[in-house]
N, C-alpha and C positions, 0 to 999 in steps of 0.2 A: 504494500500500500504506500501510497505516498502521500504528504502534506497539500497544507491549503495554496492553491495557484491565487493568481490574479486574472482578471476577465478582462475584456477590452470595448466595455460599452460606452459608446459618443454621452458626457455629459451624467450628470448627476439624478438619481431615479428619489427624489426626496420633495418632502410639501404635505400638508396635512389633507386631509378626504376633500377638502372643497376645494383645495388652493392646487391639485394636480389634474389636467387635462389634457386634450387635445393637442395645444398648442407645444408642452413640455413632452409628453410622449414622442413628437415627432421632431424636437431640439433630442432628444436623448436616444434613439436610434434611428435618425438619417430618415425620416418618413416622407415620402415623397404626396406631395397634398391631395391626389387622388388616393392614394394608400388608406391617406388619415380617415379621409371622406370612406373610404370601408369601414375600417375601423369605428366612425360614429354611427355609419348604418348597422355594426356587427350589437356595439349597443343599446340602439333602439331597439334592435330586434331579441335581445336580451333581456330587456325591462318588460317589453310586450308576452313574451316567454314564461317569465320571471311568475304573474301575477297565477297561470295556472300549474307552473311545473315548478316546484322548487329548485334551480339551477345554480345558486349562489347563496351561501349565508346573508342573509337580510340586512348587515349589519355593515356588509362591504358594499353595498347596491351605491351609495355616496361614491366611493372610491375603487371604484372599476379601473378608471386607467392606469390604476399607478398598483392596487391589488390582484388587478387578474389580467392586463394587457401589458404590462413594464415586466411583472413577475416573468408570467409565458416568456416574452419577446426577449431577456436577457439569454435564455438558452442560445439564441442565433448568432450568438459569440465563440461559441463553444462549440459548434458541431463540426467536426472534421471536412478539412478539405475534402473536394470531392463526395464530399455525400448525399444522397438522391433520394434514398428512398427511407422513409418518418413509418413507423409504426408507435402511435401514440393509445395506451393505455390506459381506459377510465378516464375517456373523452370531458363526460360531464358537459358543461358547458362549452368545451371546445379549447380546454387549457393545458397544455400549450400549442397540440397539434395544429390547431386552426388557424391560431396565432401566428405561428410558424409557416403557413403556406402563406397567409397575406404577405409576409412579408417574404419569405424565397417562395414565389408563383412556381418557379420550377423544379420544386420539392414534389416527387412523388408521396403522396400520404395517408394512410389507413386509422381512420378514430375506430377504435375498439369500444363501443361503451353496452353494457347490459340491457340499462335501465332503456326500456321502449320508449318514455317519452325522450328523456332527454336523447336518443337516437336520432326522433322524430324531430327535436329543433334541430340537430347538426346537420342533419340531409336541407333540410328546409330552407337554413340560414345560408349552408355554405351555397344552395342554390341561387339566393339572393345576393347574395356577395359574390355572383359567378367563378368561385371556388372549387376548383376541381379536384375533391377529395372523396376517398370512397370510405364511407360507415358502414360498419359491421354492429350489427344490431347483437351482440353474444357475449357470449362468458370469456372472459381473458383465457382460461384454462383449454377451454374445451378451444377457441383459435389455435394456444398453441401445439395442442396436442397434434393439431389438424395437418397431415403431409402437405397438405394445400395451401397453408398459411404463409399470407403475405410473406415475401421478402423483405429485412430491414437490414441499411448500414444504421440506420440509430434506431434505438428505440426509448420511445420518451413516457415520462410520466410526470406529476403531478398530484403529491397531498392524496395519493392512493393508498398505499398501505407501510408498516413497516419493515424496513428492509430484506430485512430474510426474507416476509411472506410474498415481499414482493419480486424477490428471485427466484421462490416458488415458482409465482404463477407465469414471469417468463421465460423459466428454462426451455422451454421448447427454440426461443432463438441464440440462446448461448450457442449452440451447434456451430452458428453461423460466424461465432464471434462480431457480433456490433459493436457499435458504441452504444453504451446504456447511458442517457443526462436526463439526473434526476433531480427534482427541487424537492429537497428537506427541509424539515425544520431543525430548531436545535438541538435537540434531544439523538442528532445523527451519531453521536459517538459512542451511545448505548447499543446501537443499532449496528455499527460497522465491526465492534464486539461480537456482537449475537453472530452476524454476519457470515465471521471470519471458522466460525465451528461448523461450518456446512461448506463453504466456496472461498473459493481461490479467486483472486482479481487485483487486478489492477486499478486505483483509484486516484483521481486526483480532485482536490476540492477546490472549490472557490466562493468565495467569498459573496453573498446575493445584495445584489444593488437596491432591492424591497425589501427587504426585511431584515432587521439587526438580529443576530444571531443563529439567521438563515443559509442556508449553505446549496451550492450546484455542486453535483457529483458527475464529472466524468468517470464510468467504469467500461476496462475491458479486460479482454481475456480471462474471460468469466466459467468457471471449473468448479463440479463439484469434488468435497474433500474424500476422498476414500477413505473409507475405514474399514 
């Protein structure tokens, strides 16, 4: 394993729930003003969502740009040259995978998400956002079990589960060796511990531009341990 990296995002991801926007999300990763303009449509379409799917904690609906679109969008610092193809895990609202196509358009990208509705905003929104990503309405498990299952040079998640149980559910692409970038909270050192009694990997952290204490995990060469 290895220590915490430095990330390389344009400008500072900071400001309280009312005081970050539009205007700073697109000073803080290069957004190009049609971009942004997805981005407030991806929003509206979020709020609209919001009132009968539960898609977000209530409590972040204030501070979306800078909670769940600066969060997502700092990964697109971190993903290996050359990498094309996004398998994002426990889509939910579409964080970070969707994120992550507005902004590299020519990311191939797969949202995984269970839950039927929230499925139904992703197909829906990314429709609207003429986002061309394909959702998988299913079980993380049961994708990766599946010989069929998407291709990934990365696979992403998000605020899904704890780490071990999260390299449970995708051993099925460890095979391939990707890149795993994951957004943790701080409690990752517990985690990289437990971790380390099942799989072998290579990790590199960094340091998250939203949240203090928060951490980006690059991992690969990801191995379970014999015993």
């Amino acid at each position: 394993m290895t220590g915490p990296g430095t990330g390389s995002v344009t400008g500072s991801v900071t400001g309280s729930a009312s005081g970050y926007g539009p205007e700073n999300f697109a000073a803080a990763f290069g957004v190009s003003r049609e971009t942004c303009a997805r981005f407030v449509r991806y929003e509206t379409a979020l709020r609209r969502w919001q009132r009968r799917v539960n898609l977000v904690g209530a409590s972040t609906l204030d501070d979306i740009w800078r909670r769940h679109f600066a969060d997502s969008a700092q990964l697109a610092a971190h993903l290996h040259k050359g990498a094309r193809r996004i398998v994002d895990l426990g889509s939910g609202a579409g964080f970070p995978g969707l994120v992550l196509k507005l902004l590299r358009p020519e990311l191939d990208v797969t949202l995984i998400e269970a839950d039927a509705r929230k499925a139904a905003f992703l197909s829906a929104t990314a429709a609207e956002l003429s986002a061309d990503v394909a959702v998988l309405a299913a079980r993380i498990e049961d994708v990766a079990r599946d010989p069929a299952r998407p291709e990934a040079d990365v696979v992403t998640a998000r605020a899904l589960a704890p780490l071990p149980d999260l390299l449970d559910l995708a051993s099925g692409w460890s095979v391939d060796n990707p890149q795993f970038l994951l957004l943790k909270g701080q409690n990752i050192e517990k985690e990289l511990i437990s971790s380390t009694k099942c799989w072998k990997m290579a990790i590199t952290q960094f340091d998250s531009v939203t949240h203090p204490g928060g951490r980006v995990l690059s991992i690969e060469r990801i191995a379970r341990v014999k015993i």
